[in-house]
PAMARPA-200288 format. One record per residue (C-alpha): residue in three letters; x, y, z. Coordinates in steps of 0.1 Angstrom, whole numbers, plus 5000, padded with zeros to 4 digits. Layout:
BEGIN
ALAXYZ
...
***
This chain:
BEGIN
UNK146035494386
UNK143635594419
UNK145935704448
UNK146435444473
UNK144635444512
UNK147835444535
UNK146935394570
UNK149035424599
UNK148335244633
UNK149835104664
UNK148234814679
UNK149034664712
UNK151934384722
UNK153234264753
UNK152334594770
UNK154034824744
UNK153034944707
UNK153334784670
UNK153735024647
UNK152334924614
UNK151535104579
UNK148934944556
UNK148735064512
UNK145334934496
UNK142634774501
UNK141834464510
UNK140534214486
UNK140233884473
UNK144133874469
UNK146133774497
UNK148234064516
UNK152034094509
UNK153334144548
UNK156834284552
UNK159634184577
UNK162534454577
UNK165834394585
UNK168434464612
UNK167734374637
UNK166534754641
UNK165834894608
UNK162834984606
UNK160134954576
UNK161135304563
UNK163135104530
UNK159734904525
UNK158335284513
UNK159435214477
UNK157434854475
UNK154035114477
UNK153835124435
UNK153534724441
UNK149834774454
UNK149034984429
UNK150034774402
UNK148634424415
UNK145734564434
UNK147434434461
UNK147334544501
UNK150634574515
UNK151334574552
UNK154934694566
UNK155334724606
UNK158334844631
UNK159334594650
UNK159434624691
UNK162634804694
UNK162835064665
UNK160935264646
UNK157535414657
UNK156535114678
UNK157835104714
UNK161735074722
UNK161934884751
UNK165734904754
UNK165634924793
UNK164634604789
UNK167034414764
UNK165734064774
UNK162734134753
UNK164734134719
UNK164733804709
UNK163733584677
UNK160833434702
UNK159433824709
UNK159633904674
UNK157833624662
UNK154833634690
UNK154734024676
UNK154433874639
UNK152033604655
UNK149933924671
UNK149934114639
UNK148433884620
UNK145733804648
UNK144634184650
UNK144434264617
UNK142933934606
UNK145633834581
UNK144633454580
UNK145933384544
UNK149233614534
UNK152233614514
UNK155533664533
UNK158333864526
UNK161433934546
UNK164534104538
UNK167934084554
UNK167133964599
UNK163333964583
UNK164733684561
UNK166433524590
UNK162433584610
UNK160733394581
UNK162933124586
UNK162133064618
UNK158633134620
UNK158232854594
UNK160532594605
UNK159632624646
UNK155932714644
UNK154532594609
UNK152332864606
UNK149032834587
UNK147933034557
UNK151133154541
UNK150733144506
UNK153933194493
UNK157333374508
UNK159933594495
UNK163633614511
UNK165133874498
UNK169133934506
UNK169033704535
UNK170433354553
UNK170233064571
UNK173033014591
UNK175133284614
UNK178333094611
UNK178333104572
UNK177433454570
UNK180433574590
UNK182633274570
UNK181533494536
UNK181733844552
UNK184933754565
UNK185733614528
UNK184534004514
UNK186134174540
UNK189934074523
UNK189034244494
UNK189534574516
UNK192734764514
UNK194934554538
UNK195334844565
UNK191134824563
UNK191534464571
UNK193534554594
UNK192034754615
UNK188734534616
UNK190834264622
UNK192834434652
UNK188934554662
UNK187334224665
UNK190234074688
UNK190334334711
UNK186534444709
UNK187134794708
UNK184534904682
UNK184435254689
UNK187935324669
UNK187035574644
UNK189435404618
UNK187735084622
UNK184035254621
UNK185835414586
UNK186735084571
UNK183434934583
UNK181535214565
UNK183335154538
UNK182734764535
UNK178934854542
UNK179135104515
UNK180034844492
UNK177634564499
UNK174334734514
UNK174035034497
UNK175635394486
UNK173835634501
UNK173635884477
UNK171036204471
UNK169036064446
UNK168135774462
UNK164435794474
UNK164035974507
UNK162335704526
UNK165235514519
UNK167635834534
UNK165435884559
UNK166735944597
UNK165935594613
UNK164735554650
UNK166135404676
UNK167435014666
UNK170535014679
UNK170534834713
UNK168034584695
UNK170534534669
UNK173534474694
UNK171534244716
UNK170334044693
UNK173234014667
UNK176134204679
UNK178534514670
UNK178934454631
UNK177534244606
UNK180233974605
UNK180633894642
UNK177333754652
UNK177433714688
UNK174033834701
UNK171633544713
UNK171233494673
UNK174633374671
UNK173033034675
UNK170933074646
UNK171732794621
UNK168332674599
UNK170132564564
UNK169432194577
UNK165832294586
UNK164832454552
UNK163432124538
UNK160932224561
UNK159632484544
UNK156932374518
UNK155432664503
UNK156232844472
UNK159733044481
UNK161433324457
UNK164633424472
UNK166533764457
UNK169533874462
UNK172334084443
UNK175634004431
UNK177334274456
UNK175034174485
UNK176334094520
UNK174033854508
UNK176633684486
UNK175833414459
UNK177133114481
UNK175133184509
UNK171733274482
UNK172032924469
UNK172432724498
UNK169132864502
UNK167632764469
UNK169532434470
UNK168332344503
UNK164232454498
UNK161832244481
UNK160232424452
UNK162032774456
UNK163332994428
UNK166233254428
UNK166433564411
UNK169933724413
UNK169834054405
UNK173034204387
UNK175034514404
UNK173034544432
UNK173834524469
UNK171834444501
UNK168634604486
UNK168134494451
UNK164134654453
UNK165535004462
UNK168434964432
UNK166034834407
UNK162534904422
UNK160534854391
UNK162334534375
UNK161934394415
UNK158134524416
UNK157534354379
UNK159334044395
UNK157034004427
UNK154234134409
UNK154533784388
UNK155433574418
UNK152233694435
UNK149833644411
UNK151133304403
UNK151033174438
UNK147433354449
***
């Protein structure tokens, strides 16, 4: 296969810098844009989608959004991380780089970004979207995490317990039993995994608190409001949601999803975590690479 063109840009946004990193060429075939997660984590994970343009022909754009990454991290300014910035920067993405018909992925808060941009804004020209390991409502999340969390040893659950009541998140044996329930639901992060994927992330960390809050099961950032599962009929396009059976993301919370949008499908991907396309890269390529091509 010919080596993919990679280009990396910024472009300008509310007086600060978008990031964004482009594999292919354009062509007749709609773009795959990617929304990563946190809020905060930067595109870095995205790396390992890059055999996906080479085998569909297919131009893939992944960006940083405001607050991590290489774009600007406003975090003297907090007030700028919410869902309505991220979605004008999404908005202004598309405008710049003239991305009038696309398919939409998001993975994780990118899930959670989809959601909203199609439910409050009805964007035009989305051909299909993808939400991979993500959710529609704050409140069940943490009701699931909270669920996973008791499967801990008890003094783990104890000590996140004890941590979320007095709000003291700095204990180092609650940041242990934290890492450890991560571990188990996101991803081990092991040597062999690719090194985009154990790559040193920038910056994130105020956007992630501001926005959703200390840990991933006590949402109480300005998205702790965010409830859409009522909303999803909205959505009318082709959806694929993927998630795994270890996933923060946990079955429950995957099919209210797929019960709740009109003409979705749900692949559930066995053993996997948080990040089914870094665990099983080429069955997830093979399976987007069909989803694509069917909804062009």
């Amino acid at each position: 296969m010919k080596k993919m063109e990679i280009i990396k840009r910024k472009i300008s946004f509310m007086g600060y810098e978008t990031y964004y990193r482009s594999v292919g060429q354009r062509n007749e075939k709609a773009p795959l844009v990617l929304l990563h997660g946190g809020p905060g984590s930067s595109h870095n994970y995205f790396e390992v989608l890059d055999k996906l343009a080479e085998k569909d022909d297919r131009q893939i754009i992944m960006y940083d959004q405001l607050g991590c990454g290489n774009s600007s991290i406003p975090d003297d300014h907090p007030e700028f991380y919410t869902k309505e910035t991220w979605v004008k920067e999404l908005e202004n993405l598309r405008e710049r780089l003239h991305l009038h018909e696309i398919h939409l992925l998001g993975q994780s808060w990118g899930g959670m970004l989809a959601i909203i941009y199609m439910c409050d804004y009805h964007p035009a020209g989305i051909k299909s979207l993808i939400l991979s390991s993500t959710l529609s409502s704050a409140k069940l999340w943490s009701k699931e995490l909270h669920r996973m969390i008791k499967y801990l040893p008890v003094e783990e659950q104890a000590v996140i317990h004890r941590a979320e009541i007095t709000h003291n998140f700095s204990d180092l044996d609650y940041q242990k039993a934290n890492d450890h329930f991560m571990s188990q639901h996101i991803i081990k992060m092991t040597e062999d995994l690719p090194e985009c994927v154990r790559r040193e992330k920038i910056g994130g960390t105020v956007a992630y608190e501001t926005a959703w809050g200390p840990n991933e099961y006590t949402p109480e950032g300005n998205l702790h409001d965010y409830e859409y599962t009522e909303q999803l009929s909205k959505i009318k396009v082709p959806t694929l949601i993927t998630s795994g059976t270890d996933d923060l993301c946990s079955p429950y919370v995957a099919k209210t999803m797929y019960d709740r949008i009109p003409n979705s499908e749900w692949e559930l991907f066995e053993h996997c975590g948080h990040m089914p396309f870094v665990q099983k890269t080429d069955e997830y390529i093979d399976l987007l690479k069909k989803w694509l091509d069917k909804n062009d």
